[in-house]
MMTF fields as JSON, N, C-alpha, C and O atoms, coordinates in Angstrom:
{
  "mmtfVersion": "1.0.0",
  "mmtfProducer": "UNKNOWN",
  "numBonds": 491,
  "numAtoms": 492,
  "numGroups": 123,
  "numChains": 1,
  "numModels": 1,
  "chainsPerModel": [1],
  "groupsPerChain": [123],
  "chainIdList": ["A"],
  "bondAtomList": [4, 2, 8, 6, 12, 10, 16, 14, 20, 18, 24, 22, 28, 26, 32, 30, 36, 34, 40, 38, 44, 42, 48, 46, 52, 50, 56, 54, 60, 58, 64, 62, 68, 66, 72, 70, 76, 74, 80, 78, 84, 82, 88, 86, 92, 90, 96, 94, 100, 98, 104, 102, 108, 106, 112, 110, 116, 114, 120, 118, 124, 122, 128, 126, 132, 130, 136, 134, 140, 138, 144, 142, 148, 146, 152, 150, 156, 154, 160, 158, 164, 162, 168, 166, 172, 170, 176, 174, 180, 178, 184, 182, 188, 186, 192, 190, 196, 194, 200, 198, 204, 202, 208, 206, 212, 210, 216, 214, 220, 218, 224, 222, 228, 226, 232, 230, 236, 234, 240, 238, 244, 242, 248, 246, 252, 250, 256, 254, 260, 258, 264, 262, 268, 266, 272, 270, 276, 274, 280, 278, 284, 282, 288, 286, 292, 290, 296, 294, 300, 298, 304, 302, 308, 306, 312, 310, 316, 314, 320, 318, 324, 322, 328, 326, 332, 330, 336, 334, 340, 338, 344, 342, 348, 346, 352, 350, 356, 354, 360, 358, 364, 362, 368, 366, 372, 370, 376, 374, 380, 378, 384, 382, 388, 386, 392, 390, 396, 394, 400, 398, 404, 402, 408, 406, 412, 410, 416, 414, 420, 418, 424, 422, 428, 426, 432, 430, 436, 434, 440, 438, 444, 442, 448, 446, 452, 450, 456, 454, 460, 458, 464, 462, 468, 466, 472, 470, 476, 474, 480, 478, 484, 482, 488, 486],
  "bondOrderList": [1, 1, 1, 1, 1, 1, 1, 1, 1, 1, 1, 1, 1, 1, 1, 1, 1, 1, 1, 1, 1, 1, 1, 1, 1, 1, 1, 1, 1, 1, 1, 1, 1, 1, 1, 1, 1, 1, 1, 1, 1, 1, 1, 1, 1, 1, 1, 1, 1, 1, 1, 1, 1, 1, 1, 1, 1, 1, 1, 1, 1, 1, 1, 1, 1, 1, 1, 1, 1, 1, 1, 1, 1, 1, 1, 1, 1, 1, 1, 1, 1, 1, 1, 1, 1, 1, 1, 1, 1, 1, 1, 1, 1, 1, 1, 1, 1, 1, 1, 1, 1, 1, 1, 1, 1, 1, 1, 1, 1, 1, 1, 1, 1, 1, 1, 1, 1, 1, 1, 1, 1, 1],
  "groupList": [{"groupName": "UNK", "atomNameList": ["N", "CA", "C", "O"], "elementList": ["N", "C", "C", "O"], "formalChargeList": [0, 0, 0, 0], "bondAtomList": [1, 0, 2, 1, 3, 2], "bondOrderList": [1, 1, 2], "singleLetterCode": "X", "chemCompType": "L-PEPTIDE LINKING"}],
  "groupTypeList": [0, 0, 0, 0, 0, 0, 0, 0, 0, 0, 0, 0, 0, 0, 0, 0, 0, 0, 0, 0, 0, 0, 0, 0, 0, 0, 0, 0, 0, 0, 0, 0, 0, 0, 0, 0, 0, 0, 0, 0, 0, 0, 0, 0, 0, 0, 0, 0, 0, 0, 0, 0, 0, 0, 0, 0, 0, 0, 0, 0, 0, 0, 0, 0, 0, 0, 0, 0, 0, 0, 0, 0, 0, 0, 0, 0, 0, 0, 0, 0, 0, 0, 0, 0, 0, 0, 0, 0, 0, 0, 0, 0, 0, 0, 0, 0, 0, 0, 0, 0, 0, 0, 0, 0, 0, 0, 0, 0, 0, 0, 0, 0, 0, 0, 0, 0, 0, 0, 0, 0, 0, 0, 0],
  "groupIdList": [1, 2, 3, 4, 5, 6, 7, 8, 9, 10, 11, 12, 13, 14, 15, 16, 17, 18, 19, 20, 21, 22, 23, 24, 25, 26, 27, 28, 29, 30, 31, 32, 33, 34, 35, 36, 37, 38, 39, 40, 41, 42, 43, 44, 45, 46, 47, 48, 49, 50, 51, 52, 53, 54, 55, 56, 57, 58, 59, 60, 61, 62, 63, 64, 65, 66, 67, 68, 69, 70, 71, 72, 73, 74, 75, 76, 77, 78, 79, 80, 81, 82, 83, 84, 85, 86, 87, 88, 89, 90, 91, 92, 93, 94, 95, 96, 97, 98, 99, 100, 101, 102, 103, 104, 105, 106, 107, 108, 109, 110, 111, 112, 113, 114, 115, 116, 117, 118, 119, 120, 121, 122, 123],
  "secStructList": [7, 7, 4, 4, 4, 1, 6, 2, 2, 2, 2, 2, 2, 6, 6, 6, 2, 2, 2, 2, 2, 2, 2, 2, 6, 6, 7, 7, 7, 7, 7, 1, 1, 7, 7, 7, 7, 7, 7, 7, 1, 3, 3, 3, 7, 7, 7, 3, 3, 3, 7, 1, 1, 7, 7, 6, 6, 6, 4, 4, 4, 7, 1, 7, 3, 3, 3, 3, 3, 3, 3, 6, 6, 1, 7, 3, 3, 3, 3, 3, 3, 3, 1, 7, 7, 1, 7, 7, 7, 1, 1, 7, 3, 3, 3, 3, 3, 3, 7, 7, 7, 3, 3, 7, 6, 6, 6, 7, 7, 3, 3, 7, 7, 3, 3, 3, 3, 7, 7, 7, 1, 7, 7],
  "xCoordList": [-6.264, -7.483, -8.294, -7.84, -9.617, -10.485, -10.858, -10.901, -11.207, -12.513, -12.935, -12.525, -13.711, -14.81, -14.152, -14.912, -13.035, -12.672, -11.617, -11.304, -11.145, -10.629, -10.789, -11.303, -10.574, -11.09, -11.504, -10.869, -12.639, -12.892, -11.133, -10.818, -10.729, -9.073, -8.435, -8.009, -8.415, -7.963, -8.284, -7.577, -9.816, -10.476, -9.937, -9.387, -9.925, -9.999, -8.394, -8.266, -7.472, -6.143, -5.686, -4.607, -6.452, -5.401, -5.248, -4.411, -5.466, -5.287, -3.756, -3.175, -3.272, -2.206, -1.112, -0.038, -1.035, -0.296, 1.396, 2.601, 0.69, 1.61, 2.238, 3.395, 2.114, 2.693, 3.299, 4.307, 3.227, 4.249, 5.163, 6.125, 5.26, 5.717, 6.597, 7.69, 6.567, 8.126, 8.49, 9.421, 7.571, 8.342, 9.72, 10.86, 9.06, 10.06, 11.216, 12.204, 11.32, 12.135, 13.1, 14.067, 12.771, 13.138, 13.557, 14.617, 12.205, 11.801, 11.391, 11.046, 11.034, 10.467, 9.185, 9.081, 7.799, 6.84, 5.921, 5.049, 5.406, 5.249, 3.875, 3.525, 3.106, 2.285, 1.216, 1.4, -0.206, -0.574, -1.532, -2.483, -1.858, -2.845, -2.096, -2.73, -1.538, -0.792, -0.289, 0.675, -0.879, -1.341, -0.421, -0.138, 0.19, 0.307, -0.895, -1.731, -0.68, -2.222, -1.707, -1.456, -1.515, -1.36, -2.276, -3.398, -2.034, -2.64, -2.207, -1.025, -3.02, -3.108, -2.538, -1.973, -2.476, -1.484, -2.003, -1.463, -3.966, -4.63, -5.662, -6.108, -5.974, -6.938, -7.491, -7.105, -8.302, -8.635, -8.419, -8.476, -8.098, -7.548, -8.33, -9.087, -8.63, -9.399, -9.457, -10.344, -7.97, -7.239, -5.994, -5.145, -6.085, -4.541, -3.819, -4.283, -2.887, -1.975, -0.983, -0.484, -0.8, 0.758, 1.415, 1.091, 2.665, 3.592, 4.533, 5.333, 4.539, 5.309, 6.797, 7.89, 6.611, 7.095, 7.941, 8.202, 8.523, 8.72, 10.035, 10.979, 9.912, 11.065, 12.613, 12.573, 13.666, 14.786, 15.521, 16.133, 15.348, 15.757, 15.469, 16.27, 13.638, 12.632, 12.778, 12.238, 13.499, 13.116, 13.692, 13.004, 14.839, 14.748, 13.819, 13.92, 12.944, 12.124, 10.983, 10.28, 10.705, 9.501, 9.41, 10.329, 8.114, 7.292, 6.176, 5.268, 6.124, 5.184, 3.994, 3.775, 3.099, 2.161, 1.778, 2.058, 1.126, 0.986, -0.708, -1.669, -0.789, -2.192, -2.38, -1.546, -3.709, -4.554, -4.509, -4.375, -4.552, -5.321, -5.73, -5.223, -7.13, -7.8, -7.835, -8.514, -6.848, -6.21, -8.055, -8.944, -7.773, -9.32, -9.207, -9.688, -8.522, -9.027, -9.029, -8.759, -9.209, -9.459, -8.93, -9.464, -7.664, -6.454, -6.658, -7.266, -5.991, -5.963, -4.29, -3.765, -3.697, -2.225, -1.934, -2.84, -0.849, -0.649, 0.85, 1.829, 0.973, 2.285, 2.021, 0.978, 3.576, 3.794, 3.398, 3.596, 2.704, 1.938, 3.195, 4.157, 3.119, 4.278, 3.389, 2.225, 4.173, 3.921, 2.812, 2.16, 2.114, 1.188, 1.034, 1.645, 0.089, 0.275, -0.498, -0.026, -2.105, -3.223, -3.47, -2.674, -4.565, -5.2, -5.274, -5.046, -5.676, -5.448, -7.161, -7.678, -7.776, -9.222, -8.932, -7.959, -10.359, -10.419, -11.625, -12.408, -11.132, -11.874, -10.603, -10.292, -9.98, -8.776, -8.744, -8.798, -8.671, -7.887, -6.661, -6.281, -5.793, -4.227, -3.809, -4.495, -2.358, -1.381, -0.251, 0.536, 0.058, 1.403, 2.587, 2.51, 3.683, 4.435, 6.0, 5.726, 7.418, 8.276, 8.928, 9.104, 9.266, 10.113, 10.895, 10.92, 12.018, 13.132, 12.533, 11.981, 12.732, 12.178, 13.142, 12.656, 14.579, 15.352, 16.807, 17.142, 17.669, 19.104, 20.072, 20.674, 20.533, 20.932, 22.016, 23.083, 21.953, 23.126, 24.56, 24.652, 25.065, 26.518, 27.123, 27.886, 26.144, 26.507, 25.95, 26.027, 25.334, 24.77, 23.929, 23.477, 23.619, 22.732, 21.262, 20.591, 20.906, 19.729, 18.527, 18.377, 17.666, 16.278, 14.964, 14.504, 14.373, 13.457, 12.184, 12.218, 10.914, 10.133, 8.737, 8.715, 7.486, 6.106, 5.636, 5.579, 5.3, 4.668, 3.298, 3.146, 2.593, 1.25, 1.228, 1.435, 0.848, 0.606, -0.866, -1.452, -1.462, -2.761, -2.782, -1.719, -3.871, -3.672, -3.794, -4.383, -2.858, -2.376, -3.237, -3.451, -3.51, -4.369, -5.394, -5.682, -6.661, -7.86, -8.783, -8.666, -9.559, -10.056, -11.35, -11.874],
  "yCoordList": [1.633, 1.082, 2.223, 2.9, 2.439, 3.602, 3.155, 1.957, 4.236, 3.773, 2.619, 1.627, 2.514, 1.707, 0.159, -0.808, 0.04, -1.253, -1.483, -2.673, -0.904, -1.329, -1.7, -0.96, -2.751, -3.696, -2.779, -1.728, -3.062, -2.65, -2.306, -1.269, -2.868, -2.872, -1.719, -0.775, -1.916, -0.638, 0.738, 1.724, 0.515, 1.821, 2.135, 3.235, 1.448, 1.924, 2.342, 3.542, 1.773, 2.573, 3.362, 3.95, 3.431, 4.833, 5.942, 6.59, 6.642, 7.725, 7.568, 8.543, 6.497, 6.039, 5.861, 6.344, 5.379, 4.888, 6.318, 6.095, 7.519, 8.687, 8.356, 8.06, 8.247, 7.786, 6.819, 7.316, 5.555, 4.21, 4.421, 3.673, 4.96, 5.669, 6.417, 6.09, 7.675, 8.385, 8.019, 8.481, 6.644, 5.786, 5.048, 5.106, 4.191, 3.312, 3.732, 3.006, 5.36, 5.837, 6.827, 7.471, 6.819, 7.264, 8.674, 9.198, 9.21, 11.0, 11.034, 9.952, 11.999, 12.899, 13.039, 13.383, 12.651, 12.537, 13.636, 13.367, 14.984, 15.92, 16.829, 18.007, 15.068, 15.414, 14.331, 13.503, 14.335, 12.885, 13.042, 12.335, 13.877, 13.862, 13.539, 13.248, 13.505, 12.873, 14.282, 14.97, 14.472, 15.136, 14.897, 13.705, 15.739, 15.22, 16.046, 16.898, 15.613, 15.727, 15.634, 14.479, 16.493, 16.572, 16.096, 16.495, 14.989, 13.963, 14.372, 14.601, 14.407, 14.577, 13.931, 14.505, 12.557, 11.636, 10.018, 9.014, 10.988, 10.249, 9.059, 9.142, 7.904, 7.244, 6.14, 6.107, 5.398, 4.099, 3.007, 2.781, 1.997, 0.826, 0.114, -0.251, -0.434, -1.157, -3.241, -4.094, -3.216, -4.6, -4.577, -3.693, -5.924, -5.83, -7.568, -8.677, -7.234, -9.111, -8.941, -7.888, -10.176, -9.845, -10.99, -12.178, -10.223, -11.134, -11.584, -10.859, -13.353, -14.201, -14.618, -14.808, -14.673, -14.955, -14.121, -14.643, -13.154, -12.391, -12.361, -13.145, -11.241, -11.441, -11.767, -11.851, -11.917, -11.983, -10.786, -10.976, -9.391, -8.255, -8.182, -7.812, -8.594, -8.187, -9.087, -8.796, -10.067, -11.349, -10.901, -11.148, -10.201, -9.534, -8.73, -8.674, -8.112, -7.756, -8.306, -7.751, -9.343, -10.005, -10.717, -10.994, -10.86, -10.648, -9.093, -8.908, -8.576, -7.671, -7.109, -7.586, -6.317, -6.213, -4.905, -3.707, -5.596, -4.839, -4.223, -4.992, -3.121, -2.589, -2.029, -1.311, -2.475, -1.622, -0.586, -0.815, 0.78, 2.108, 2.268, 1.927, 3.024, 3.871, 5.152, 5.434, 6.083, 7.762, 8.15, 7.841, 9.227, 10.408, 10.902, 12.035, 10.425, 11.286, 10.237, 10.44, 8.879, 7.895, 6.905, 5.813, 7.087, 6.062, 4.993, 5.355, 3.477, 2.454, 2.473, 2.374, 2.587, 2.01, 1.012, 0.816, 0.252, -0.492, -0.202, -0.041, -0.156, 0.149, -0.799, -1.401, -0.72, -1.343, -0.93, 0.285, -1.433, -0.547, -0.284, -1.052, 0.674, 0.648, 1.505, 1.892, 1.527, 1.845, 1.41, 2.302, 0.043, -0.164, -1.123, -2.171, -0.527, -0.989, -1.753, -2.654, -2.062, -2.811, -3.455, -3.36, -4.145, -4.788, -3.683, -2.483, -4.37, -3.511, -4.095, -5.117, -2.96, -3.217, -2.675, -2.079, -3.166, -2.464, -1.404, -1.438, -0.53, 0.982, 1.834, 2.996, 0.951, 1.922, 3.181, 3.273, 4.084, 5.551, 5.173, 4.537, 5.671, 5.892, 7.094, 7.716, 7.287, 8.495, 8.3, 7.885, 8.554, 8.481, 9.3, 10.486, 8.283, 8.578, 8.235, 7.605, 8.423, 8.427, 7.616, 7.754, 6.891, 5.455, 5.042, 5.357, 4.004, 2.858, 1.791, 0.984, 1.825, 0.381, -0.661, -1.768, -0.593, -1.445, -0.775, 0.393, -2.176, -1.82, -2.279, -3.228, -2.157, -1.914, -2.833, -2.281, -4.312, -4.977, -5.056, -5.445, -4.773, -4.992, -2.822, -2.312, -2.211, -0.85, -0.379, 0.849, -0.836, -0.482, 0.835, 1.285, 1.536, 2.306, 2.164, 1.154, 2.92, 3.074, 3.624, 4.815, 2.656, 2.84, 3.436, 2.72, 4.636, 5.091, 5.466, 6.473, 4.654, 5.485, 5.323, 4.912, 5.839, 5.518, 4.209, 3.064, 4.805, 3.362, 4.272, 5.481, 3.275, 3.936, 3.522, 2.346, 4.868, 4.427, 4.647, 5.46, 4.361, 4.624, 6.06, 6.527, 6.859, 8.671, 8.417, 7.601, 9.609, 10.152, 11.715, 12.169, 12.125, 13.312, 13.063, 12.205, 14.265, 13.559, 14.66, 15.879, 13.862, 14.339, 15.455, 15.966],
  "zCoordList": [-30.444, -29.912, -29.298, -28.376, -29.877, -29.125, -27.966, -27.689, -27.065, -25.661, -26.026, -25.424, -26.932, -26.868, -27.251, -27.289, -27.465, -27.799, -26.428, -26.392, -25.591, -24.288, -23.507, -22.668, -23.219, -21.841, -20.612, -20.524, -19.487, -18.664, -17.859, -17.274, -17.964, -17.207, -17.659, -16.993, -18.997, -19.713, -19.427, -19.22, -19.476, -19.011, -18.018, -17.97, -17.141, -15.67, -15.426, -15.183, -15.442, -15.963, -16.768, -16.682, -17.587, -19.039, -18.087, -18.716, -16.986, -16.759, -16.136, -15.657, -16.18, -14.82, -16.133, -15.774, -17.402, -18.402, -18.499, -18.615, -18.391, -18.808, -17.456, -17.755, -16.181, -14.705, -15.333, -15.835, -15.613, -16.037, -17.088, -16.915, -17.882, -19.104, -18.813, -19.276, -17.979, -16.951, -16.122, -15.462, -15.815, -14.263, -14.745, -14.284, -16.074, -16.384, -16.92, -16.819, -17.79, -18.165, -17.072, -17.478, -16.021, -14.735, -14.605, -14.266, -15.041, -15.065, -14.486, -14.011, -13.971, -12.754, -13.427, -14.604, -12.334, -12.464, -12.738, -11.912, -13.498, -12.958, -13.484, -13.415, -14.264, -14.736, -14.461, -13.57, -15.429, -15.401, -14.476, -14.81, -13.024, -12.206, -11.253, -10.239, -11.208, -9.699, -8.782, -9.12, -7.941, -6.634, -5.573, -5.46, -4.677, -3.485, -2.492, -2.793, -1.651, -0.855, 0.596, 0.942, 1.43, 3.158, 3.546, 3.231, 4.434, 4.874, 6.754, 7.011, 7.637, 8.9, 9.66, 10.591, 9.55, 10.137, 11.299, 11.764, 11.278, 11.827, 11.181, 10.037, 12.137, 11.042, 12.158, 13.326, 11.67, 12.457, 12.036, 10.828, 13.0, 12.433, 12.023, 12.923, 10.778, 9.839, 10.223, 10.231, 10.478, 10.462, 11.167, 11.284, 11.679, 12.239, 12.36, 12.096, 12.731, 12.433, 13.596, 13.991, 14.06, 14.718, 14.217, 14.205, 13.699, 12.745, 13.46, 14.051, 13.491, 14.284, 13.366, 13.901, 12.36, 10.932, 10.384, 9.301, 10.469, 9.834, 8.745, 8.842, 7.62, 6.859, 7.556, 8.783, 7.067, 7.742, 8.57, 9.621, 7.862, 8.261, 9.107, 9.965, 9.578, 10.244, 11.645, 12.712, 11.437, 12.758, 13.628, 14.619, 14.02, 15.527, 16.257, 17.482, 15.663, 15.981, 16.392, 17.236, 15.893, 16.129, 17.749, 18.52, 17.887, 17.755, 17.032, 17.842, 16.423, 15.871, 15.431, 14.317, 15.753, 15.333, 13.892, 13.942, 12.795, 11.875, 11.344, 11.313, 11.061, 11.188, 9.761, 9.21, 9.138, 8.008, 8.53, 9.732, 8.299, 8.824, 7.975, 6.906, 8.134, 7.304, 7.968, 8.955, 7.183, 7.26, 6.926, 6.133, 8.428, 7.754, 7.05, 7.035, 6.011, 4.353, 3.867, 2.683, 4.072, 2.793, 2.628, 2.824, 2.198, 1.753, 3.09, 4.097, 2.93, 3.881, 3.684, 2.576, 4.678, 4.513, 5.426, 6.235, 5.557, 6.126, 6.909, 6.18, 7.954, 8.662, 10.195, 10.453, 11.318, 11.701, 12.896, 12.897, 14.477, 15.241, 16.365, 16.378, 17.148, 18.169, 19.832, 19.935, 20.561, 21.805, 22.21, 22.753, 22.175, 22.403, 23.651, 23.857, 24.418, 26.214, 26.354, 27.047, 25.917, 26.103, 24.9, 23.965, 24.824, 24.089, 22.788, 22.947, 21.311, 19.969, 19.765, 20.215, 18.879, 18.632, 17.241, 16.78, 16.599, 14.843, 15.731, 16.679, 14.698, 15.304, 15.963, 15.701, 16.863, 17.471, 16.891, 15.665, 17.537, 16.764, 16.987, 17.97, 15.798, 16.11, 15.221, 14.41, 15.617, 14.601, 14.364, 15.214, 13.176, 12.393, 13.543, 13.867, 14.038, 14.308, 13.5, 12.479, 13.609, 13.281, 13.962, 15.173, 13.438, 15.015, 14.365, 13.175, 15.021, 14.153, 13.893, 14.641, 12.181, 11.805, 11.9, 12.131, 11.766, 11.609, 11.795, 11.991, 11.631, 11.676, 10.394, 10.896, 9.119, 8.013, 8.431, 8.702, 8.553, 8.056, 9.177, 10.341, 8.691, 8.704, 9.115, 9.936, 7.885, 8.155, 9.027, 9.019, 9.906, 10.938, 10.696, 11.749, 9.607, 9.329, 10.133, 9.922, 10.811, 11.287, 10.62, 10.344, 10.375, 9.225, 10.03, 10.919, 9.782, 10.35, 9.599, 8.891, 9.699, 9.065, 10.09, 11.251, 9.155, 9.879, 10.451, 10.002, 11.666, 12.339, 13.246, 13.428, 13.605, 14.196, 15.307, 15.609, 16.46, 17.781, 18.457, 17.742, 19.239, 20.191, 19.787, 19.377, 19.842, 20.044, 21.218, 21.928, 21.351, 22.586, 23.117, 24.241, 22.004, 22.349, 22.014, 21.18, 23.019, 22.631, 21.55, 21.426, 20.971, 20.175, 20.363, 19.373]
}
């Protein structure tokens, strides 16, 4: 099928197809456009939720609050907010910190990844 006969969908993905293609065959990615990119760690909060509900892993924890960021370079991610003393606003500045997300079961493995707090330093 040429360009010109591929769905707008199509278009807009073929660059991503050679990425799905060594994903599924479970190669190492090492072509295709795919970039990594140092990202600062800072961003503003776009959105936010506090999750009453949460998955099963997740329900000791809860009550929780979870935040859109939009990183100053672009990307929106979504992670879990922590150390937070006052009231949460959209606009907030915050920064990627390293915290415990959870506790692994039975193996008691301790799970750690990104969560976002207030900045602490000023800008």
């Amino acid at each position: 099928m040429s360009a010109q006969e591929q769905t707008p969908y199509q278009q807009r993905v073929q660059h991503q197809l050679a990425y799905w293609d060594q994903f599924r065959q479970a190669q190492p990615v090492e072509e295709g456009g795919v970039e990594m990119v140092p990202l600062a760690g800072t961003g503003t909060i776009y959105s936010f939720t506090t999750v009453t509900a949460p998955p099963e892993h997740f329900a000791p924890y809860a009550p929780y609050m979870m935040a859109l960021v939009q990183l100053d370079e672009g990307p929106l991610v979504t992670a879990q907010l922590t150390d937070v003393d006052g009231p949460v606003e959209i606009g907030m500045r915050v920064e990627m910190v390293i915290r415990r997300q959870r506790t692994d079961g039975e193996r008691g493995i301790i799970i750690y990844g990104p969560k976002f707090r207030p900045l602490l330093r000023p800008e």
